[in-house]
C-alpha positions as CSV (number, residue, x, y, z in Angstrom):
1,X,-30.6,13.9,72.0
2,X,-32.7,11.9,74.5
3,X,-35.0,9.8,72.6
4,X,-37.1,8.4,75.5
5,X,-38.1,12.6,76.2
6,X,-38.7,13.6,72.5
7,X,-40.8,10.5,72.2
8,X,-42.3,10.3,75.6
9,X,-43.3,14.4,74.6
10,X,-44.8,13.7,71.1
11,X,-46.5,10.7,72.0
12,X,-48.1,12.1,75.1
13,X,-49.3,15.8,73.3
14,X,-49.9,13.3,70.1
15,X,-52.3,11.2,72.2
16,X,-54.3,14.3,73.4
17,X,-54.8,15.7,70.4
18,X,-55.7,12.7,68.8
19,X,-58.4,12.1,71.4
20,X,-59.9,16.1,70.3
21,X,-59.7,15.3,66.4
22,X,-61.5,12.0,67.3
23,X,-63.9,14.3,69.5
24,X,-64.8,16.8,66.7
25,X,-62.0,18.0,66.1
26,X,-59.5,20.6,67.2
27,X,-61.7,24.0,66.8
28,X,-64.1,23.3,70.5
29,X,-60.7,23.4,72.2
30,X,-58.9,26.4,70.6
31,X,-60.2,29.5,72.6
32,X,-58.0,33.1,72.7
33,X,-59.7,34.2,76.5
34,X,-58.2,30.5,78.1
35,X,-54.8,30.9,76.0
36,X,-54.3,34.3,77.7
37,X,-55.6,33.9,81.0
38,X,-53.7,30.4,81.4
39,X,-50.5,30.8,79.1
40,X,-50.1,34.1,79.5
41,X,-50.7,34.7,83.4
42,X,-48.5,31.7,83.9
43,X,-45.7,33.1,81.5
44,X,-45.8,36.3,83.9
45,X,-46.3,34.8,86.9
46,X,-43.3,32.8,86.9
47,X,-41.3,35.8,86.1
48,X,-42.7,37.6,88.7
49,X,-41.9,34.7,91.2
50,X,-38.0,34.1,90.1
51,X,-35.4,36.7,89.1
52,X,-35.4,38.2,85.7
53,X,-31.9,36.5,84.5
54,X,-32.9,33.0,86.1
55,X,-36.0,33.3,84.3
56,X,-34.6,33.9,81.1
57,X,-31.8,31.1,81.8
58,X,-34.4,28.4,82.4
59,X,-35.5,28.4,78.8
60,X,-31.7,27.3,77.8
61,X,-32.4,25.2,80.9
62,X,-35.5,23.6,79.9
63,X,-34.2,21.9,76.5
64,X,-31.2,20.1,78.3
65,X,-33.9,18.2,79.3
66,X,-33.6,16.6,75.8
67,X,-29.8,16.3,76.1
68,X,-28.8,13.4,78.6
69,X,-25.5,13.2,80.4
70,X,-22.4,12.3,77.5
71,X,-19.7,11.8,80.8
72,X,-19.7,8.4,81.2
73,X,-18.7,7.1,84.6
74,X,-17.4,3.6,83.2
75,X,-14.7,5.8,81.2
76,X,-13.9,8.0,83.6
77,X,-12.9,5.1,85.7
78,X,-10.9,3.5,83.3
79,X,-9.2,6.6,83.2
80,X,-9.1,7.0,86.9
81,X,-7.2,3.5,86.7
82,X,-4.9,4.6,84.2
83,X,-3.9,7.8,86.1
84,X,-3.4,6.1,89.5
85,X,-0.9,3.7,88.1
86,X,1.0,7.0,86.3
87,X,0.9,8.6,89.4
88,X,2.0,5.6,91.6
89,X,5.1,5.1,89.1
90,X,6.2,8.2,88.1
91,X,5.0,10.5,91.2
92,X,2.1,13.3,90.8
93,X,4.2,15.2,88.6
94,X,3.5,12.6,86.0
95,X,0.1,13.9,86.1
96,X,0.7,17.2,84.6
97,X,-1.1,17.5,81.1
98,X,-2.9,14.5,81.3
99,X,-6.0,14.0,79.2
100,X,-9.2,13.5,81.8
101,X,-12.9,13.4,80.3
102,X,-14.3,16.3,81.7
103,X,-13.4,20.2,83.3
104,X,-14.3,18.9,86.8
105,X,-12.1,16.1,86.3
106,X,-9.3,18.4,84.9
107,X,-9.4,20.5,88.1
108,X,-9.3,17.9,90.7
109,X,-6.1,16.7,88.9
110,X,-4.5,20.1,88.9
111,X,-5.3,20.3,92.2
112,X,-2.8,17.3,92.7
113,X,-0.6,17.8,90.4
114,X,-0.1,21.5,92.7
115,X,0.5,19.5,95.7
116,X,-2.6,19.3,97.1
117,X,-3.0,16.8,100.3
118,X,-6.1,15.1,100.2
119,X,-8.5,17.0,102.6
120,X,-7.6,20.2,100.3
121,X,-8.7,18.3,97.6
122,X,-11.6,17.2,99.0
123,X,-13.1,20.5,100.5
124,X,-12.6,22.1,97.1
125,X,-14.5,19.8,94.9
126,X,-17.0,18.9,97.5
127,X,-17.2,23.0,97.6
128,X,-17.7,22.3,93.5
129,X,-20.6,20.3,93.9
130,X,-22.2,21.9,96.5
131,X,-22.6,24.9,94.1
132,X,-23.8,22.7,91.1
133,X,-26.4,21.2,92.9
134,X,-27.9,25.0,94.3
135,X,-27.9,25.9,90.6
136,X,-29.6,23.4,89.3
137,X,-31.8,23.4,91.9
138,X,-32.8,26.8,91.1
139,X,-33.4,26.4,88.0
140,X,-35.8,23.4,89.0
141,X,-38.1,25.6,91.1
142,X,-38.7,28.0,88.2
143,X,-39.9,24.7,86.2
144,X,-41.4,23.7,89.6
145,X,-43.4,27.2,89.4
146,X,-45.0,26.5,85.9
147,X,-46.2,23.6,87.6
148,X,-47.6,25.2,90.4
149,X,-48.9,28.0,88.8
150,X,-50.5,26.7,85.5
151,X,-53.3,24.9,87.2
152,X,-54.0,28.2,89.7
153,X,-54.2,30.1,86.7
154,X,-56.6,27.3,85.3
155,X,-58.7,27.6,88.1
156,X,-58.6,31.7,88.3
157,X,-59.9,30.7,84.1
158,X,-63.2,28.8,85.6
159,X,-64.1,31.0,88.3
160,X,-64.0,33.8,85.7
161,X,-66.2,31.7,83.1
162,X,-68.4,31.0,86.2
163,X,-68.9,34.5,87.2
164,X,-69.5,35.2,83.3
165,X,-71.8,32.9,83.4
166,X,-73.7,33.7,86.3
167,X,-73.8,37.0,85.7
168,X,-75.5,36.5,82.3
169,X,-77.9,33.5,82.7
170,X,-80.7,35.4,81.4
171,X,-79.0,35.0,78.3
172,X,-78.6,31.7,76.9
173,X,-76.1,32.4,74.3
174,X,-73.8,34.2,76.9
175,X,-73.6,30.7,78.6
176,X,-71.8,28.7,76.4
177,X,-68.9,31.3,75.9
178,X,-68.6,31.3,79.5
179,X,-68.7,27.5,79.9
180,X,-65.9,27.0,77.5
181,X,-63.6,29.5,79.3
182,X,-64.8,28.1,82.6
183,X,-63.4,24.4,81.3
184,X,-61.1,25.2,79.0
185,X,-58.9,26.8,81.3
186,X,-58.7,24.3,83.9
187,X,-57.8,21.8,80.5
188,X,-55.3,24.5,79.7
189,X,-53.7,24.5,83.0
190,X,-54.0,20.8,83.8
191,X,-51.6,20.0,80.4
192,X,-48.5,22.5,80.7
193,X,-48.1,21.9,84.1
194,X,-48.5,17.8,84.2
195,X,-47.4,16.9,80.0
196,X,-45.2,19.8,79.9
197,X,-43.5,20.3,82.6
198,X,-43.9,17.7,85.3
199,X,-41.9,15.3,82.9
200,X,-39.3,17.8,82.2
201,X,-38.2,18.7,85.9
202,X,-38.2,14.7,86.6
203,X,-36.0,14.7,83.6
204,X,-33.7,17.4,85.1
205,X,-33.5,16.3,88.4
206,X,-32.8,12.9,87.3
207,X,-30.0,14.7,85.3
208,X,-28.1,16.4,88.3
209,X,-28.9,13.2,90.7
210,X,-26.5,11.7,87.8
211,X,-23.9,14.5,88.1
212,X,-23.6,14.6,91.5
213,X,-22.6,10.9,91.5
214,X,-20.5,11.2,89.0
215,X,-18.8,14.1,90.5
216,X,-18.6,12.4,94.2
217,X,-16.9,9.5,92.4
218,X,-14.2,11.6,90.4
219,X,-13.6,13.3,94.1
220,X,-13.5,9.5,96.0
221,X,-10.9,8.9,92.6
222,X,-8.9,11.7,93.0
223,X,-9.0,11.0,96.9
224,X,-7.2,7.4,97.0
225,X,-4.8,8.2,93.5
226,X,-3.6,10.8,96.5
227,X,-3.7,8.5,99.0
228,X,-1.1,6.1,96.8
229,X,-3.9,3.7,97.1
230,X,-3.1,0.9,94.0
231,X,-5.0,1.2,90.8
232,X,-6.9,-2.2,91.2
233,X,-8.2,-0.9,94.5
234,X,-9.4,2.0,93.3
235,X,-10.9,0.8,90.3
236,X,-12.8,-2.1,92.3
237,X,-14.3,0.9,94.8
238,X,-15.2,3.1,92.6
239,X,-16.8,0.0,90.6
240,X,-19.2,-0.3,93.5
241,X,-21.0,2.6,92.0
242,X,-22.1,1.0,88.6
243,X,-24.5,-2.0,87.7
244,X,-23.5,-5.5,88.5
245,X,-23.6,-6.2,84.7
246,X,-21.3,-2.7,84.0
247,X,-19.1,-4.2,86.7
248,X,-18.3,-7.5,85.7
249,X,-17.6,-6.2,82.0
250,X,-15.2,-3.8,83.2
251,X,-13.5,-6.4,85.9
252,X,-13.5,-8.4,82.4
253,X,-11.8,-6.2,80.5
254,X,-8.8,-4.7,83.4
């Protein structure tokens, strides 16, 4: 579990509301003709702008934004060490049924281990990543379309409490009902799409920017172990990835 998300989320929706109890409480701001206009025209318009299995995906999708990256890339280089000195001693063969950290990992050794040369390797895991990043990049324009289309539907809310309005100044207690749907929407709209989910597709795309690094180095890795480059060569390239501070503890401890 990310703790910075689950806090930053609580803390920001706490804040809010905290601000409406201090304002008179919670009951001005609760309002059925906003929820449905805004929630529920949102809810179907992003199903109406994505496919129907993508849609229903991005829900799984949406709370990996609370789950942060385990694949570490300090280990897998260690590893990547320890498997290019195997494979320099003993030949590729040695490679057969070694543990790696991850699936991706686990198939770019294989691929080795089956003889691959390197620019078979290389087309095949940069092939890999290629369709990881379209996937996830789907997935970010349905959260990119609750963004886009919460505040629209906000903003269809106030021209409808407007016209309501309008239409019935003649009667003044008509106008406050249509006043609170005219702003409430836009309120409405204005949190799911910035405390909702503006942080969560940072979150995500911060998440497969990660991946794709840590993929690219596994392939760069795999590239030099079948190259025959030595293990302190490839351990002080692939340590131009990390931190100066994860560097030098690493360099430490080789």
């Amino acid at each position: 579990m990310d703790i910075a998300s689950l806090i930053g989320m609580i803390g920001a929706v706490g804040m809010i509301v905290g601000a409406m109890i201090s304002n008179g409480g919670l009951g001005p701001y609760l309002h059925t003709a906003s929820t449905l206009i805004v929630v529920g025209g949102t809810f179907f318009g992003v199903m109406y702008s994505t496919p129907l299995p993508r849609f229903l995906a991005s829900f799984g999708v949406m709370a990996k934004a609370f789950l942060p990256p385990v694949k570490k890339q300090e280990d897998m280089i260690e590893r990547m060490v320890d498997l290019a000195g195997i494979a320099r001693k003993d030949g590729m063969m040695a490679l057969e049924g070694q543990e790696v950290p991850d699936k991706f990992f686990e198939k770019g050794l294989q691929l080795l281990v089956d003889g691959a040369d390197e620019g078979k390797l290389t087309v095949q895991l940069s092939q890999e990543i290629k369709a990881m990043k379209s996937r996830h990049q789907a997935n970010h324009q349905v959260l990119k379309a609750w963004v886009d289309l919460a505040p629209a539907m906000g903003m269809i809310g106030t021209l409808i409490g407007l016209v309501a309005m309008l239409g019935n100044m003649a009667d003044p207690k008509a106008i406050g009902p249509a006043m609170a749907t005219a702003l409430l929407t836009t309120l409405y709209g204005a949190f799911i799409a910035n405390v909702i989910f503006t942080p969560m597709q940072n979150k995500l795309e911060g998440y497969t920017e990660y991946e794709v690094v840590y993929r690219e180095m596994v392939v760069d890795g795999l590239r030099n172990i079948a190259r025959g480059e030595s293990p302190r060569n490839i351990q002080d390239k692939m340590l131009s990835n990390l931190p100066p501070k994860v560097q030098e503890k690493l360099a430490e401890a080789a």
